[in-house]
C-alpha positions as CSV (number, residue, x, y, z in Angstrom):
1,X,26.8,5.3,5.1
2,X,25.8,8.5,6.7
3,X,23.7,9.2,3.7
4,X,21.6,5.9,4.3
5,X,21.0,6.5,8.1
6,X,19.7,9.9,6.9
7,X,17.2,8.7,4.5
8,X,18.9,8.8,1.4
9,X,18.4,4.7,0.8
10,X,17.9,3.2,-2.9
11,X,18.6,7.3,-4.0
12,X,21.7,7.3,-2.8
13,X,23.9,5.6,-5.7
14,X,22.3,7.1,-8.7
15,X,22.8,10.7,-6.8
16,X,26.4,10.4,-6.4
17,X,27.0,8.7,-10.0
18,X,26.5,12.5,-11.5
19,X,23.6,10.6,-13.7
20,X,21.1,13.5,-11.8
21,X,22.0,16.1,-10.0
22,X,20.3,18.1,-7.8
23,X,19.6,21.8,-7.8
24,X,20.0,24.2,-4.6
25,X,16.3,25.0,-3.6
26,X,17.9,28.3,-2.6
27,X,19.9,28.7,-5.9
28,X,16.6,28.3,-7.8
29,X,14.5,30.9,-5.1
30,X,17.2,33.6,-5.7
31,X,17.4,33.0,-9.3
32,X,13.5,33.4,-10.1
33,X,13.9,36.4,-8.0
34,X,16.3,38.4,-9.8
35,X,14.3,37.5,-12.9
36,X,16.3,34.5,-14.6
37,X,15.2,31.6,-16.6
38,X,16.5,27.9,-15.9
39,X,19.5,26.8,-18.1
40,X,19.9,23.3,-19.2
41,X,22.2,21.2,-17.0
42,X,25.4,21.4,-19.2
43,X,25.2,25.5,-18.8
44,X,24.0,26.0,-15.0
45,X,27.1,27.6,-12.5
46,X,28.4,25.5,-10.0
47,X,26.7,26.7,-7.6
48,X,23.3,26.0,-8.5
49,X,24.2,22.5,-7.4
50,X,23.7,20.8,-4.0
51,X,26.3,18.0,-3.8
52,X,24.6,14.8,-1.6
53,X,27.7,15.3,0.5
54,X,26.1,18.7,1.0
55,X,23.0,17.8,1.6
56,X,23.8,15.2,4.4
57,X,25.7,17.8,6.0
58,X,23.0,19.8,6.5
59,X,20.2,17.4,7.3
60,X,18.6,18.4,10.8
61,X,16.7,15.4,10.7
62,X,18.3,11.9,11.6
63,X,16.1,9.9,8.9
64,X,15.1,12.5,6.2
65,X,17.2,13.6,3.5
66,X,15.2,16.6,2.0
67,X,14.8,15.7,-1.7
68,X,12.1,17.6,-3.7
69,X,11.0,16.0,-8.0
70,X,9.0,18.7,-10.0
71,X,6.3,16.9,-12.1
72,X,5.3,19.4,-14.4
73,X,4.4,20.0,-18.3
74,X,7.2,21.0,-20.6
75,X,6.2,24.5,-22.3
76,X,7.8,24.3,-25.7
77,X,9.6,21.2,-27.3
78,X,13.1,22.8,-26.7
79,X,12.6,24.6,-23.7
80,X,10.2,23.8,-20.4
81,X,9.9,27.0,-19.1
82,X,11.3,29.8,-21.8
83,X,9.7,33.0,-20.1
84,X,10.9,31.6,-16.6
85,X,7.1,31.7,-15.4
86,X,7.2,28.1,-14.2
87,X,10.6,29.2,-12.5
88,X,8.7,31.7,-10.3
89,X,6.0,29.6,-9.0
90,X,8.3,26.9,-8.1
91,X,10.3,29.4,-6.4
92,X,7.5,30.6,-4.3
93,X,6.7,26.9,-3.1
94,X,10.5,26.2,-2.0
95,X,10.3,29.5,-0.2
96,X,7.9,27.9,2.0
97,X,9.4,24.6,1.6
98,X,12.5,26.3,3.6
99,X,10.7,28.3,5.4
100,X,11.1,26.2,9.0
101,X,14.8,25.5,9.0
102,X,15.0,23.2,12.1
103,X,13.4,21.2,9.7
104,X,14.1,21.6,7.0
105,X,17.2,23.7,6.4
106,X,18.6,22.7,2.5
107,X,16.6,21.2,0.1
108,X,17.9,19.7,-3.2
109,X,15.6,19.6,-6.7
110,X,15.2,17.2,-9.5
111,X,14.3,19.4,-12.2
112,X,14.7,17.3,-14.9
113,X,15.9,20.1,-17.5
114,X,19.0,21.4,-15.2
115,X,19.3,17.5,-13.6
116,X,19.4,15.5,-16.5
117,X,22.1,15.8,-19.2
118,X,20.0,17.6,-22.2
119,X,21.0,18.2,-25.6
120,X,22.0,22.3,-25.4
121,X,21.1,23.2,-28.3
122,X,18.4,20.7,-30.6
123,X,17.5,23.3,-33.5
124,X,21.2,23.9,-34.2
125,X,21.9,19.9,-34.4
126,X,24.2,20.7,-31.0
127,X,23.3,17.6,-29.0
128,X,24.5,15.9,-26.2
129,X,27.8,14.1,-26.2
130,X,28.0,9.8,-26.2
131,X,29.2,10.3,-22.4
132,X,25.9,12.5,-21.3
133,X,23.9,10.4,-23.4
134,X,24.9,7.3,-21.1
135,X,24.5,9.2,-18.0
136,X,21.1,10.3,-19.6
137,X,20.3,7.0,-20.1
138,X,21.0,6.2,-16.3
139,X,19.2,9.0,-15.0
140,X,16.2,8.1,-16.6
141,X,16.3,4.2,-15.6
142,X,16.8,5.7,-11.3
143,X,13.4,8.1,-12.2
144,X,10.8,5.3,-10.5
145,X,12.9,5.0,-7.5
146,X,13.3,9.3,-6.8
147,X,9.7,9.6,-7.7
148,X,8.4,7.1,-5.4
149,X,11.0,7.3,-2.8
150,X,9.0,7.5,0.7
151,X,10.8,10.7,1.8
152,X,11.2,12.1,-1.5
153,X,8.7,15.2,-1.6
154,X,6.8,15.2,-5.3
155,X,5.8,18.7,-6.5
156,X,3.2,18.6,-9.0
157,X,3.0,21.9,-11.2
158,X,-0.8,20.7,-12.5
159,X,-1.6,23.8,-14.3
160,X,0.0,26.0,-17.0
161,X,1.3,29.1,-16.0
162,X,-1.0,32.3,-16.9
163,X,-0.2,33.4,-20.3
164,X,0.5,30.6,-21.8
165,X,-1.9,29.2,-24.9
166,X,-0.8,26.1,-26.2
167,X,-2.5,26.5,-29.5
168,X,1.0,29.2,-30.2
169,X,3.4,26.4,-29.7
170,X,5.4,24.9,-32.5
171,X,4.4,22.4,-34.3
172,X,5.6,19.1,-32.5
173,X,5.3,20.2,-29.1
174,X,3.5,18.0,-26.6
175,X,0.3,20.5,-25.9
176,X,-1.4,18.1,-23.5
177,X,-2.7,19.4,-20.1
178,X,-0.6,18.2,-16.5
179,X,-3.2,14.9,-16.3
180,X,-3.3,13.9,-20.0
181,X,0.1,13.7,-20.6
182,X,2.5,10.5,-20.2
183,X,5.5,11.4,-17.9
184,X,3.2,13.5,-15.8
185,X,0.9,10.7,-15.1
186,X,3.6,8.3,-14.6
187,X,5.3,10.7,-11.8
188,X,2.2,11.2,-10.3
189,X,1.2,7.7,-9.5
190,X,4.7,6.7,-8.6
191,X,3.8,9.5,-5.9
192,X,0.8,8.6,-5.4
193,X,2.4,5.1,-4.0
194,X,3.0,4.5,-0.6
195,X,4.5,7.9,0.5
196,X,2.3,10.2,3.1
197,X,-0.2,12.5,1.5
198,X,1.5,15.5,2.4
199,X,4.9,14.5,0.6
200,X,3.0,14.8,-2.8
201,X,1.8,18.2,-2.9
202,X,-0.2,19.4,-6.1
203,X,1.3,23.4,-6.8
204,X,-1.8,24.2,-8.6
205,X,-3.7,24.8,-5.7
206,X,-1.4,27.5,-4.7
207,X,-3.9,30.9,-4.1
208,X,-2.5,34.1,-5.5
209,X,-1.4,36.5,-3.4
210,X,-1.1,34.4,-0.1
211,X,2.0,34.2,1.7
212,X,2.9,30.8,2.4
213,X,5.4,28.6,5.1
214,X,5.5,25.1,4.9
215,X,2.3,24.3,6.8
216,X,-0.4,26.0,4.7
217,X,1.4,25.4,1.4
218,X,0.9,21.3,2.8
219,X,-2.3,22.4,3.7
220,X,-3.6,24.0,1.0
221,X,-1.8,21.5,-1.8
222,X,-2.9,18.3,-0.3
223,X,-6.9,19.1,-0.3
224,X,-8.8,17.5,-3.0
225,X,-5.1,17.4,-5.0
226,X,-5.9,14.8,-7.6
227,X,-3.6,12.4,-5.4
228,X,-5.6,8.9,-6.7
229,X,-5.0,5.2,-4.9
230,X,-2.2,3.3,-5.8
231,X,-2.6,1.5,-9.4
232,X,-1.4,-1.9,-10.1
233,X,0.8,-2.2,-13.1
234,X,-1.6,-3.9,-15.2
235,X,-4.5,-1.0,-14.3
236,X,-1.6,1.7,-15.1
237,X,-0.1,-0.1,-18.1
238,X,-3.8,0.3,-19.8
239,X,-4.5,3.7,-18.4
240,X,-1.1,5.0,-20.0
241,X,-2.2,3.9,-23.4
242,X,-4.9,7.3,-22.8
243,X,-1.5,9.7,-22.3
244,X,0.1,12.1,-24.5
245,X,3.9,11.5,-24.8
246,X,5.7,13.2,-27.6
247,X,8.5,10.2,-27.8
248,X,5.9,7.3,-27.3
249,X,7.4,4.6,-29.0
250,X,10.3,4.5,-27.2
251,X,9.3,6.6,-23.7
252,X,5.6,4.4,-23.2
253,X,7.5,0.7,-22.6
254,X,10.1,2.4,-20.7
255,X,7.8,3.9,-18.2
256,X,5.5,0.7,-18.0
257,X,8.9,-1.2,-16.9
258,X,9.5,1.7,-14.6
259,X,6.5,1.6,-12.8
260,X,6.6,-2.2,-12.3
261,X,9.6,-2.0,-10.9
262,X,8.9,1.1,-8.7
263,X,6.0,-0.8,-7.4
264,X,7.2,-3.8,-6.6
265,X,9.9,-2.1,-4.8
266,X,8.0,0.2,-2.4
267,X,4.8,-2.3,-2.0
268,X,7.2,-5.0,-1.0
269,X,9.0,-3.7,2.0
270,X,6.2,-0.7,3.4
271,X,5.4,-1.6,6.9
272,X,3.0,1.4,7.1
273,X,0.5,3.0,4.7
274,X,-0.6,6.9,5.7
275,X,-3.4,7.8,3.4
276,X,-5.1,10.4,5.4
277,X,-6.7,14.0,4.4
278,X,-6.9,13.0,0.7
279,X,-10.9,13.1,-0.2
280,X,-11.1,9.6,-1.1
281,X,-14.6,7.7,-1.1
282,X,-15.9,4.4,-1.8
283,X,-14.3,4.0,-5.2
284,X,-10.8,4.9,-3.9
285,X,-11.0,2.4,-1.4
286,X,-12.1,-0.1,-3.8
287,X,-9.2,0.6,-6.4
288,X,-7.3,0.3,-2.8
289,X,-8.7,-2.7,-1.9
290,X,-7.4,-4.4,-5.2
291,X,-4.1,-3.6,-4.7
292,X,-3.7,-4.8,-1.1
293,X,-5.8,-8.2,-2.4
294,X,-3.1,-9.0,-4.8
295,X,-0.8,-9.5,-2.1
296,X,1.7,-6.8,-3.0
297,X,2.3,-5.1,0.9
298,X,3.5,-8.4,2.8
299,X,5.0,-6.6,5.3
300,X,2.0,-3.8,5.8
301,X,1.5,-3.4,9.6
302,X,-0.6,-0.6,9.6
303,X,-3.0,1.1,7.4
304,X,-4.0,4.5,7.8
305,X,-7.4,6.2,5.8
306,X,-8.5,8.5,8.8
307,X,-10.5,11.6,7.6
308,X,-12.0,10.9,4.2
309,X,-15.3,10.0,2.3
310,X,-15.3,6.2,2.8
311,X,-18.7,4.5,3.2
312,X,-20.2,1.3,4.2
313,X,-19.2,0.2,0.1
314,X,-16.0,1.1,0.4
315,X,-15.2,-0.9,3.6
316,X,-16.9,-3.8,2.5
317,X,-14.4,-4.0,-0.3
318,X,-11.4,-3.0,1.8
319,X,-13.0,-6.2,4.2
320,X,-12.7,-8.3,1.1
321,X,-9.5,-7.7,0.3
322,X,-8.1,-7.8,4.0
323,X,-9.9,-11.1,4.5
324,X,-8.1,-12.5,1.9
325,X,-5.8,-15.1,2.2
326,X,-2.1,-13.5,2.0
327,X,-3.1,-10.3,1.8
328,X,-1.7,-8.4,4.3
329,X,-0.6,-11.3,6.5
330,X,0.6,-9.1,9.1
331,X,-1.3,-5.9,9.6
332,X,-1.7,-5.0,12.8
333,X,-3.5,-1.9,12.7
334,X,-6.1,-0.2,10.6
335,X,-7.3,3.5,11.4
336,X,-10.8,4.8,9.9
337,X,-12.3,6.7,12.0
338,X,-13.3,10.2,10.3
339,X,-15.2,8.4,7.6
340,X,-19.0,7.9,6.9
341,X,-18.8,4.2,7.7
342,X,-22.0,2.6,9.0
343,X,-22.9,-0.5,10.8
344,X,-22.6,-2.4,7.5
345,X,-19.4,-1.6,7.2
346,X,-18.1,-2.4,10.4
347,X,-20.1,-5.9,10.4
348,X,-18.3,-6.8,7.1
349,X,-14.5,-5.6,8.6
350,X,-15.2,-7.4,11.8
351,X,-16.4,-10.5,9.9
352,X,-13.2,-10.4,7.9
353,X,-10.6,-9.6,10.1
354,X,-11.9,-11.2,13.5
């Protein structure tokens, strides 16, 4: 119960099923800096773990439980991160992440390698057991739900670490960049959903040698940060046919029924939309404009796209769509100002929503 109050919601039952389980932002910090590379889940110590029981404990704030996904390219086929490079600039991000603790003072990570039950030890044929393959199973199927989770923050490692050259890897290893791969695409748009801007945060932006806290890394990882409009599920389904997976045949219907059902789930009870700061222009508000015409946000009460590109095109379609019957039946409010929105534009909005 306490765990709901405190933002923990639809993540709360697959979190304390032991399908996932979290990793101690702190654990990982202090492991990159003595030099260590990330175990599978099976071998981590105890006390790389943050329990949810922990983590409500510790939550400062009355309606946010701090849970961070990484979205990131796996390395090798057997291993993500097998020089621990990954490890280190993940490390430096949660620094930051941590570095206000009235705000945020514990934060637990879905990393799926030490979160999901793996098989140890693939080239040997030591696999995982029936039981960790069910709880596999379940963590997979609760994926759409963490990623897309309004309070859940969404790390995107969007480039590969220096050094590495995928033309070395093995033969069978996914060597697709962050954008053109599968999984990564599929976390990033159930991110790029209905949760605020600054909750999806692409890593790649991070600039050597600054020292961050938690303001400038959100700064600095939300500018021009590849986060795109919402898709609907027949726009991703087709999209996801372009994307690199290295289990396709059984991972590409799994995600499409993922993201469907992630969707539906967030579109259907947000009451307010905070798209703000991201870059977006005419055609972002028209690929925005086709998701609000299709119904999917009854309950949207307020819509927020302060401070981007968006012109006289792009209003007229986000006027279409708002105009349209069942829509958004009851929005309330809708902030634009910061845009490049003419006279046309705010002729065809009042036409549509007076």
């Amino acid at each position: 119960e306490k765990g709901r109050e405190r933002g923990g919601g639809a993540r709360e039952p697959v979190l304390a099923s032991g399908a996932m389980a979290l990793v101690d932002a702190q654990w990982i910090i202090s492991h990159a800096e003595a030099g260590g590379v990330l175990s599978h889940r099976q071998a981590l110590p105890k006390e790389a773990f943050l329990s949810l029981a922990e983590l409500v404990e510790a939550t400062a704030h009355p309606s946010f439980l701090p849970v961070a996904a990484l979205s990131y390219p796996w390395l090798t086929k057997d291993h993500p991160d097998p020089r621990g490079a990954n490890l280190t600039r993940v490390a430096r991000a949660l620094k930051a992440l941590l570095s206000d603790p009235d705000y945020i003072p514990r934060l637990g990570v879905f990393w799926d390698f030490g979160s999901l039950h793996q098989h140890p030890d693939p080239p040997n044929g030591v696999l995982r057991t029936e039981e960790q393959n069910a709880l596999f199973k379940q963590g997979l199927g609760c994926l759409g739900t963490l990623y897309s989770h309004q309070h859940t923050f969404v790390l995107r490692l969007t480039s590969f670490p220096d050094g590495h050259k995928a033309e070395d890897q093995a033969e069978g290893t996914n060597v697709a960049k962050y954008f053109d791969r599968g999984w990564c695409f599929t976390e990033q748009c159930w991110a790029g959903l209905t949760k605020a801007g600054y909750l999806s945060l692409d890593l790649g932006k991070m600039r050597a040698g600054k020292e961050y806290d938690y303001w400038s890394l959100r700064d600095d990882c939300i500018q021009d940060g590849g986060r795109r409009p919402p898709l609907l599920p027949s726009a991703f389904a087709a999209e996801l046919e372009t994307k690199s997976f290295t289990n396709g045949k059984d991972d590409k219907p799994l995600v499409k029924r993922l993201y469907e059902a992630a969707f539906e789930e967030q579109f259907g009870k947000v009451t307010v939309l905070d798209y703000r700061f991201l870059g977006w222009g005419d055609a972002e508000a028209a690929q925005l404009a086709e998701v609000l015409a299709s119904g999917a946000a009854p309950r949207l009460e307020t819509l927020e796209l302060p401070y981007n590109k968006i012109g006289d095109a792009g209003c007229r379609a986000l006027a279409a769509a708002l105009g349209k019957e069942g829509a958004a039946p009851r929005l309330e409010k809708l902030y634009l100002y910061g845009n490049k929105i003419g006279d046309e534009g705010c002729k065809a909005l009042a036409a549509a929503l007076g």
